[in-house]
C-alpha positions, 0 to 999 in steps of 0.5 A: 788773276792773269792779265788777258790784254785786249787788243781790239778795244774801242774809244770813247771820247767824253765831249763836254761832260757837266763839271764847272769847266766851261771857263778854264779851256777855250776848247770845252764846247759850250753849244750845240753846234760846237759840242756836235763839231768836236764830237765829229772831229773826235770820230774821225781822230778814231773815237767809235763813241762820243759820250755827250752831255749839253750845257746852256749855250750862253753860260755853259752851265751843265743843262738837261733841255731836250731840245738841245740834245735833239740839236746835237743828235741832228747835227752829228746824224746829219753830217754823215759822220760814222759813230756811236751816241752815248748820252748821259742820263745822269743829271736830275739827281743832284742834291746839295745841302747847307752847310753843316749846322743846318743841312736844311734847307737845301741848296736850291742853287745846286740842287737839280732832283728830276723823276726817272721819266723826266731824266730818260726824256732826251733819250727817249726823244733822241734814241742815241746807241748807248746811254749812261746809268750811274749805278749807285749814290755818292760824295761827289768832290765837292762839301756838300754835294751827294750823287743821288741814285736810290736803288728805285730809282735806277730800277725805273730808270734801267727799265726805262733805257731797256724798254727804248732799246738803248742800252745803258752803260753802266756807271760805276764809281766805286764796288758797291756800284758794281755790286748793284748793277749785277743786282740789276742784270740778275733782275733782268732789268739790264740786259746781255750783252753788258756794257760799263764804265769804271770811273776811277780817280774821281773824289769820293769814289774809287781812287785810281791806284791799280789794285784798286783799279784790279779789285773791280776788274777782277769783280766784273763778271766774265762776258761784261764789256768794260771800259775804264778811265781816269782824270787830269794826269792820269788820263792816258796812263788808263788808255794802256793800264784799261787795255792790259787789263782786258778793257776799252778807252775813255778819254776825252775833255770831261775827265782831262782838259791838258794835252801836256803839260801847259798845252790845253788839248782838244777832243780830238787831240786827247783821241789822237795821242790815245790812239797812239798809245793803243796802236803802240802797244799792238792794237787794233781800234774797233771801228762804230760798225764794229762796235754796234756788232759786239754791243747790239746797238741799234742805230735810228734816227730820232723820234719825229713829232 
């Protein structure tokens, strides 16, 4: 089909993510305080959203506390800076086995298996704008690693976002994702207008060659609003690649840790050189305000005791 470039797109900037990163950039922040700081920083670098998970201050492990989500959403309302919250919602559907003669039993070390209500807590207490729904299971990089996320529990879990009035982004790795997350829109449970998010390039989903890229463009129904991303060197080739296609930006220290070659970026940096590369090519950036009108946003504070 024709290319229809969109030359409004917005930008998310991914902070911090959940992947084992802590340790190889003195960038990736690790607390509250500094994921809230980075994220700011990426707004006012011309990111209308920040996409946020949190990890434990002290190790910078991935980590689902509320309580630190609850200090991000405070620190990034208080300091008046004008953007979009996206949490995750994706972890507490991690399972990871032994080794191939003897799958059982798991590994406990790795393995992180929540309920739908417990893994929509944050969100619940924090109402960010927007939250993540991986729409579908996986083989995630790792040997023994699965992405769970049964088609029950994604019903419950998009019941759940819709019913909060924070409107899922919908995750998808690879066609059988997007296949399903159609299922839930015809079911009602996610609901107009649509908003997802192509990953692509991340083992063992979709690769980010561009006719694979194009097969879920082209599968993506008319009126869906969509962003697409990939990681490592790959990362600002899909600001442009996204843009042609009709589609928004991802960048961020989730998906690529590298300004240049031998040079470790910051969020900021990451928004700044795709801004540029958007800019260049003849757009115009969405603005937060612009995005909560396309997008139906509500924006509120958090939930008080």
């Amino acid at each position: 089909m024709p290319l229809t470039a969109n030359m409004n797109p917005f930008i998310t900037c991914a902070v911090t993510g959940s992947g084992g990163t802590q340790d190889r950039s003195p960038h990736v922040p690790r607390s509250p305080e500094q994921i809230a700081a980075s994220a700011i920083d990426a707004a006012r670098a011309g990111a209308a959203i920040v996409h946020c998970h949190v990890r434990d201050p002290e190790s910078g492990k991935a980590s689902r506390r509320v309580e630190l989500y609850r200090e991000v959403t405070e620190r990034i309302r208080d300091s008046e800076t004008d953007v979009v919250l996206n949490f995750t919602a994706g972890m507490g559907g991690d399972l990871v086995f032994g080794d191939p003669e003897n799958p059982l039993p798991l590994n406990e070390a790795g393995t992180d298996m929540a309920g739908a209500t417990e893994r929509v807590a944050h969100v619940a207490e924090c109402l960010p704008e927007i939250c993540t729904l991986d729409c579908g299971t996986m083989n995630f990089a790792e040997a023994d690693y699965v992405m769970t996320n049964t088609p029950g529990m994604l019903r419950a879990m998009g019941q759940m976002m819709t019913d909060l009035g924070v409107r899922p982004e919908i995750e998808v790795f690879e066609t059988g994702h997007l296949w399903f997350a159609k299922q839930l829109v015809e079911e009602g449970i996610i609901q107009d207008p649509v908003m997802i998010q192509m990953c692509m390039g991340i083992p063992w989903g979709a690769p980010d060659d561009i006719n694979t890229f194009m097969a879920m463009v082209n599968n993506t129904p008319a009126g869906w609003t969509y962003s697409a991303f990939s990681i490592g060197r790959n990362e600002m080739p899909y600001t442009a690649a996204a843009v042609l296609a009709g589609g928004n930006v991802r960048v961020g220290l989730e998906d690529n840790l590298w300004l240049e070659k031998g040079v470790l970026a910051t969020n900021a940096q990451l928004v700044e050189k795709a801004a540029t590369i958007v800019t260049n090519m003849g757009a115009t950036l969405m603005t937060p305000a612009e995005v909560r009108e396309k997008l139906q946003l509500q924006k509120r504070a958090p939930v008080t005791e």
